[in-house]
N, C-alpha and C positions, 0 to 999 in steps of 0.2 A: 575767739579773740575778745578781751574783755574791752568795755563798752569808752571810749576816750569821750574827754572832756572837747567841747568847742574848737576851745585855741586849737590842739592836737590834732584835731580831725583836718581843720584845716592846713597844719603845717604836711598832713602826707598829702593832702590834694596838692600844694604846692610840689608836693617832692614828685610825685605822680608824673603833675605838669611838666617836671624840666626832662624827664625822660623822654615826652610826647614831643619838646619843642626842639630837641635833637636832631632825631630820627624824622620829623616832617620840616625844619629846618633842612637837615642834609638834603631831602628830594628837591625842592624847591629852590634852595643855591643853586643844586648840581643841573638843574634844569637852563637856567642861563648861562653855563657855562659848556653846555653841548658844542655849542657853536667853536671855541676856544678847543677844547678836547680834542672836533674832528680835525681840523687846521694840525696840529701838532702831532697827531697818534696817525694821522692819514690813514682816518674813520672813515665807511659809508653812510648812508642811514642805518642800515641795518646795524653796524657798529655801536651808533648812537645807542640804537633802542635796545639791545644787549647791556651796555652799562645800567642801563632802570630797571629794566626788566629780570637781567641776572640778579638782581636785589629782589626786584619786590616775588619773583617767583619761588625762591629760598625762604621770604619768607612766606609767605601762602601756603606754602609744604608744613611747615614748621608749627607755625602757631598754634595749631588744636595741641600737638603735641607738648608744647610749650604751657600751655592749660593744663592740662590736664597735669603735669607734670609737676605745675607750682601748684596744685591743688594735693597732690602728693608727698610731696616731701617740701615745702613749704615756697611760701609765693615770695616773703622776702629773700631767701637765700636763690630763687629761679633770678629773683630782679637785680638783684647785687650781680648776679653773675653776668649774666644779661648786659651792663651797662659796662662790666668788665670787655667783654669781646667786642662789642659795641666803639668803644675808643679805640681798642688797639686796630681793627677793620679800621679806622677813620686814619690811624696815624700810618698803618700799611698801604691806603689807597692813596695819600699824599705823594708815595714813594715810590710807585708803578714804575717800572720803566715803559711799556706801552701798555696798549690797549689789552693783548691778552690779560694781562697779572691784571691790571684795574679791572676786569671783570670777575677774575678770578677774588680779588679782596674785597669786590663790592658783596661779595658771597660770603664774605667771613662777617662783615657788617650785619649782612640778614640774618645771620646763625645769632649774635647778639642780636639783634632787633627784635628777633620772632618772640624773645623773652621779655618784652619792656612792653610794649602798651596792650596788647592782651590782658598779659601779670596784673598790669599797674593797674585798669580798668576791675581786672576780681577784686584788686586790694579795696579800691574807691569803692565797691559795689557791697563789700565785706565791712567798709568801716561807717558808711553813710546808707544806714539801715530805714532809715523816712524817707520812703517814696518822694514828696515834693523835695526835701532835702539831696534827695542825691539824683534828683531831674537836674535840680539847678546845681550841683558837683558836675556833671556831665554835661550842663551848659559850659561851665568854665572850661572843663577840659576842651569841649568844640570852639572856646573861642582862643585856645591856645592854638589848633591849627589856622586860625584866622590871624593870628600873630605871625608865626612863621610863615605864613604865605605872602603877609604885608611886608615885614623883615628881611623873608628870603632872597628874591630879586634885585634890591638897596643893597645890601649885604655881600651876594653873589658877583651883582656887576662892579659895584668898587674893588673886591677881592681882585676880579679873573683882570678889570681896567691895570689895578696897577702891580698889584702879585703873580698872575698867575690864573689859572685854574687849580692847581695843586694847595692852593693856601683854604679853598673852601673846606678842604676835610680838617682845617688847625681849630676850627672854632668848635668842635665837636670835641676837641681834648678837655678843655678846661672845666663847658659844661658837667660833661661827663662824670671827672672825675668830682668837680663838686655833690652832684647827686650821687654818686655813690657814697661818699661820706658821709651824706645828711640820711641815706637811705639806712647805714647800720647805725647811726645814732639814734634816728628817732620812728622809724617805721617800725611798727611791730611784727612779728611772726604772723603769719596764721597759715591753716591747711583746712581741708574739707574733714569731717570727721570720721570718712572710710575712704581712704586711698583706692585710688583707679588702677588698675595693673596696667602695664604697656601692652601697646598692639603694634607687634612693626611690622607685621602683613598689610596691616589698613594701610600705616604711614607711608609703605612703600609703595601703593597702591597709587593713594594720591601723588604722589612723587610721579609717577606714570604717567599720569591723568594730564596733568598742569605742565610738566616739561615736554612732553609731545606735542600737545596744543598748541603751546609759546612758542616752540621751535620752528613749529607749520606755520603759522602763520606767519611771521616775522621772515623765513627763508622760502616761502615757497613763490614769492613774488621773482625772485632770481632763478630759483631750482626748478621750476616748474610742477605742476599737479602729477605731471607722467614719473616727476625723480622717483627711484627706487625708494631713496630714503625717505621722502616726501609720504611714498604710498606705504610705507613700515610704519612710519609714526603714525599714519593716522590708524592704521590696524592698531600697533601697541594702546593709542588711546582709549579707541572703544575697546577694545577685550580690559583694558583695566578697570575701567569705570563700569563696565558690565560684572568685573569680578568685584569690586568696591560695594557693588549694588545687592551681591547677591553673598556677600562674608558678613561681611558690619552689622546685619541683621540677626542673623547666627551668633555672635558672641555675645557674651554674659557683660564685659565691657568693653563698650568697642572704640573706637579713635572717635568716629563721628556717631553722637548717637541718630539716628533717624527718626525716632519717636520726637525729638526737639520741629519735623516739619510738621506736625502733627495741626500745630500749631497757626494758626492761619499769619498773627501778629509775627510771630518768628521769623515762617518761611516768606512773609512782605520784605519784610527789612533785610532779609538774606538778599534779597531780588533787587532791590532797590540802594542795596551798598553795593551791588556788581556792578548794575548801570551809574548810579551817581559819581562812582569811583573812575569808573569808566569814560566817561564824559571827561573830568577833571583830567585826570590822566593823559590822554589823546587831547585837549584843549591846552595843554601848559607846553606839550610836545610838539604841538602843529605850529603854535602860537611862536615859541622862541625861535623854531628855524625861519619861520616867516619875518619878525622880524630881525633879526641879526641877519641871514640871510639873504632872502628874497629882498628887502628895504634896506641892508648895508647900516643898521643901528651898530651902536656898540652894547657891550652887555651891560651897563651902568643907564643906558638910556632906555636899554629895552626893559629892563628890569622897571624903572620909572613909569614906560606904557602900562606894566602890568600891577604898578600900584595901587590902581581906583578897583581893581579886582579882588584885590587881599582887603582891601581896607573896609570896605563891607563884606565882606567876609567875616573878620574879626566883629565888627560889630553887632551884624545879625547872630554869631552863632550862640553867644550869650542868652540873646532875648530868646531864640527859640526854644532854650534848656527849661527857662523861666516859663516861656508856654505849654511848651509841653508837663511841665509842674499843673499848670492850673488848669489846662482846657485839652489836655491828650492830645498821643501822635501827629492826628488828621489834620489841624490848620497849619504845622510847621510844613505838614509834606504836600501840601497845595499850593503852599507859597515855593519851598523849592522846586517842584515840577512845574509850575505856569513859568518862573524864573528862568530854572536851564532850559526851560522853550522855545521862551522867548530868545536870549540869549543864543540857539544855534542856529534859528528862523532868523535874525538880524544880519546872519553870513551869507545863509542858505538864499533867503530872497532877495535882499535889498544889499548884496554885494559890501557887507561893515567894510573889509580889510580893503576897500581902494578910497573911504572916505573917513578921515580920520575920525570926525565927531560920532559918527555911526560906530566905529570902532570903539573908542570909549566907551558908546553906551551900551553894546554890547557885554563888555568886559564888566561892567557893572552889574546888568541885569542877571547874569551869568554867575559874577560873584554873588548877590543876594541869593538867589536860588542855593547855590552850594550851600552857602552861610547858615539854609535853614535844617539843612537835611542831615547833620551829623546827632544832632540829640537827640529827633528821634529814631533813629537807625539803631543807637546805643540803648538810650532807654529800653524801647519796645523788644530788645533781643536778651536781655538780663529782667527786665521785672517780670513778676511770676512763674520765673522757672526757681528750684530749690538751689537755697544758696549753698548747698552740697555741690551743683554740677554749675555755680558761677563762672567759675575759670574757662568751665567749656563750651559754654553760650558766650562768653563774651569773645572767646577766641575765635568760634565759627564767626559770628560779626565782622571782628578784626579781616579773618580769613579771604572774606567776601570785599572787604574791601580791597584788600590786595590782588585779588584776583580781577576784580576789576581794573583799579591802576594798570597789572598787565596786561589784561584784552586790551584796556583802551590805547596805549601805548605801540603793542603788537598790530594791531589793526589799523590805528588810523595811520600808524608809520608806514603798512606797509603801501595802502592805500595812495597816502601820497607821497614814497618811494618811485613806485611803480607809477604814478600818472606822469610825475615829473619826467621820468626817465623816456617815458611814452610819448612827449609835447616835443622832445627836439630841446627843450631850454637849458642853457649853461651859460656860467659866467654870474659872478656875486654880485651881486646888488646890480643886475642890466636890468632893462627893462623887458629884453626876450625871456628870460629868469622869473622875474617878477607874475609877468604873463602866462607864464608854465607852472610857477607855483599857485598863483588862482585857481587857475585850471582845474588843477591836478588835484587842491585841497575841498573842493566843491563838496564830492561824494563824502568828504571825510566829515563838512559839515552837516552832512543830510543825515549821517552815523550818529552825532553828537544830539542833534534836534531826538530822534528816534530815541533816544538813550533818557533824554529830558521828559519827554510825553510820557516813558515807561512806568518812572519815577511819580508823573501825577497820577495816572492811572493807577499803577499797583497802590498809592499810595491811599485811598480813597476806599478801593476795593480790600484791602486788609487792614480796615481802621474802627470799621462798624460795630454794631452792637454783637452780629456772629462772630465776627472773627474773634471779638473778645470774648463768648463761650466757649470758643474752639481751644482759647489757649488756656481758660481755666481747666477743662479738660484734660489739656495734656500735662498741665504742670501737675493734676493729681491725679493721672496716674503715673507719670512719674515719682511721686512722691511715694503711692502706694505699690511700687516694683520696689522702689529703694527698703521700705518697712518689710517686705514680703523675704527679701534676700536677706536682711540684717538680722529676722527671726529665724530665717534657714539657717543658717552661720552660728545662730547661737547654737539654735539645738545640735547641732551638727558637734558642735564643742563640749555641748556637756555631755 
């Protein structure tokens, strides 16, 4: 891709941004709007957490694929496409008549999603070639999800207060289709300089792996550990990831490469986008039922509790893009794990959710933590590996975060599913309710704290001076595989 001027560089970070502020807008509406959904759809929990999770699970499967794919036959024509299925999932899921079909088109939304910020991310990584320059690019980008999470809430609870729930997926038409327009005007082409081949053994693999898991956890809190089907998915799990473990390494190229954990900085940010992701995820979940719910807020006011959480968000995740430019990984990911620490320890000991000021400053210290942890989770999983295999480093990232969002989602729902159901409490906004949902979300906060501490610790231990030998290491020899095959290939031709 030849080298753009300033302006340019910046008009596709912009285009980039509006596909990021879609897809993490849509979560974060549809999150205030759970409460509204189950009332109408006569959803359970589990219902609820099927609508997220049949999203972010579709995409989790997807996005290496999706990588690897726009790295193939070209990352703007993956993204154009991408933003295409993307709307029309938004204008089908407005349309549901219940709960099955909205699961069903929240799945057509992932199939476009799995294409947009992955893509968008190699495009950013392919056009913003100076290190500190494209730290602070990937600042912007993480304070774009600090936007939509400040935005989302406001936005969601005025929508479901006076529209609906079905009107959150209308504001995803416009953007949409604006960014696709500005995407074939002014985004260039580009592709990796040797096309990857498909692997749909791997793909299918993982497909395995991720929809067993989700389904176990999420149903086994009703079906019990003894269901039939309960004890099939967890066989079909392990035998796939046991076959994932033992193919992927065998192929010339494969969906995931594994030489990428080689890497000490890689496989951190792998670890620490599962938990951080995870944390958020199960805290945006636990959070809305309790208030809508358990407190009897409306979704315009709940969304309003959950403002001082976005709004440092957006402001931290800027500066940590900028830090991580000047001073590496390690102080942004110290500041987000002391943050989500503190942040799940304000629930877990000192009881936040029955004292509102503690509450706030929960939702704050918890927001800053988040707010530091996305630049460098992005940075440190694309710099130093060859911008030939960009798309599929920053997809495993992406991946990882996804996969997070549904552990966290899966787990802490089911957690406090199953305690509530345990306590005896019913009836919205009682105070027998109220008391059942404390209860019941305790363990879920002790989940979140654990997730937070992960996040400092891995964070710290794969930042040092080894870890960054470890990953010059692997990115040459990855380099020197790449040279070793492209000299095979030639001779092999003449």
């Amino acid at each position: 891709m030849p080298e753009l001027s300033h302006r340019r560089r910046m008009l596709v970070l912009a285009i980039c941004c509006l596909s990021l502020l879609i897809v993490s807008l849509d979560n974060t509406v549809l999150n205030v709007a759970l409460p509204s959904m189950q009332r109408e759809l006569h959803a359970g929990v589990s219902g609820l957490q099927w609508t997220i999770d049949a999203y972010t699970l579709v995409l989790a499967s997807l996005l290496m694929l999706s990588g690897s794919t726009a790295d193939r036959i070209g990352r703007r024509r993956v993204f154009a496409t991408g933003l295409v299925i993307f709307t029309l999932g938004s204008l089908l899921c407005s349309l549901a008549p219940n709960l099955e079909a909205l699961v069903v088109f929240r799945m057509v939304q992932a199939v476009g999603g799995s294409m947009l910020n992955p893509v968008a991310m190699s495009i950013i990584t392919n056009t913003f070639t100076d290190p500190r320059e494209r730290a602070r690019a990937i600042g912007v980008w993480g304070g774009v999800v600090g936007i939509s999470m400040a935005a989302g809430p406001l936005v969601g609870g005025l929508l479901v207060d006076s529209v609906g729930w079905r009107s959150i997926f209308w504001i995803n038409l416009p953007i949409g289709l604006a960014a696709l327009l500005l995407t074939l005007r002014f985004v260039p082409e580009s592709r990796a300089a040797k096309a990857r081949r498909p692997d749909p053994v791997g793909q299918l693999l993982v497909i395995g792996v991720l929809g067993s898991v989700t389904y176990t956890i999420i149903e086994v809190p009703s079906a019990g550990w003894s269901s039939p089907l309960i004890v099939t998915l967890v066989c079909v799990a392990v035998l796939c990831l046991a076959a994932l473990l033992r193919y992927e390494p065998r192929r010339h190229e494969p969906l995931i490469d594994l030489r990428f954990f080689r890497s000490a900085p890689f496989s951190g940010a792998t670890a620490i986008a599962v938990c951080a992701f995870a944390a958020l995820g199960g805290f945006l979940f636990v959070n809305t039922l309790y208030l809508q719910e358990a407190r009897g807020l409306s979704a315009l006011h709940a969304g309003l509790y959950l403002l001082p959480m976005a709004a440092v968000t957006a402001v931290c995740a800027p500066l940590s893009g900028r830090l991580v430019g000047s001073r590496g990984p390690r102080p942004s990911l110290v500041i987000a794990g002391v943050g989500m620490t503190l942040g799940g320890l304000l629930f877990t000991v000192f009881d936040a959710q029955e004292h509102t000021p503690l509450l706030f400053l929960s939702y704050v210290t918890f927001g800053i933590g988040f707010g530091w942890v996305n630049a460098p989770i992005t940075n440190t999983a694309v710099s130093g590996m060859p911008r030939s295999q960009a798309g599929v480093a920053a997809a495993v990232a992406s991946t990882s975060r996804q996969i997070g969002s549904t552990l966290g989602v899966a787990v802490l729902g089911a957690v406090l599913g199953g305690g509530v159901a345990a306590s005896g409490g019913r009836g919205h906004a009682t105070a027998a309710y109220l008391r059942a949902f404390t209860d019941a979300a305790r363990p879920a906060w002790w989940i979140l704290t654990a997730c937070g501490l992960a996040v400092l610790v891995l964070g710290v231990a794969t930042s040092g001076d080894r870890a960054r030998r470890s990953a010059a290491r692997a990115a040459a020899r990855l380099e020197g595989d790449a040279e070793r095959t492209q000299a095979r290939a030639g001779s092999a031709a003449s």
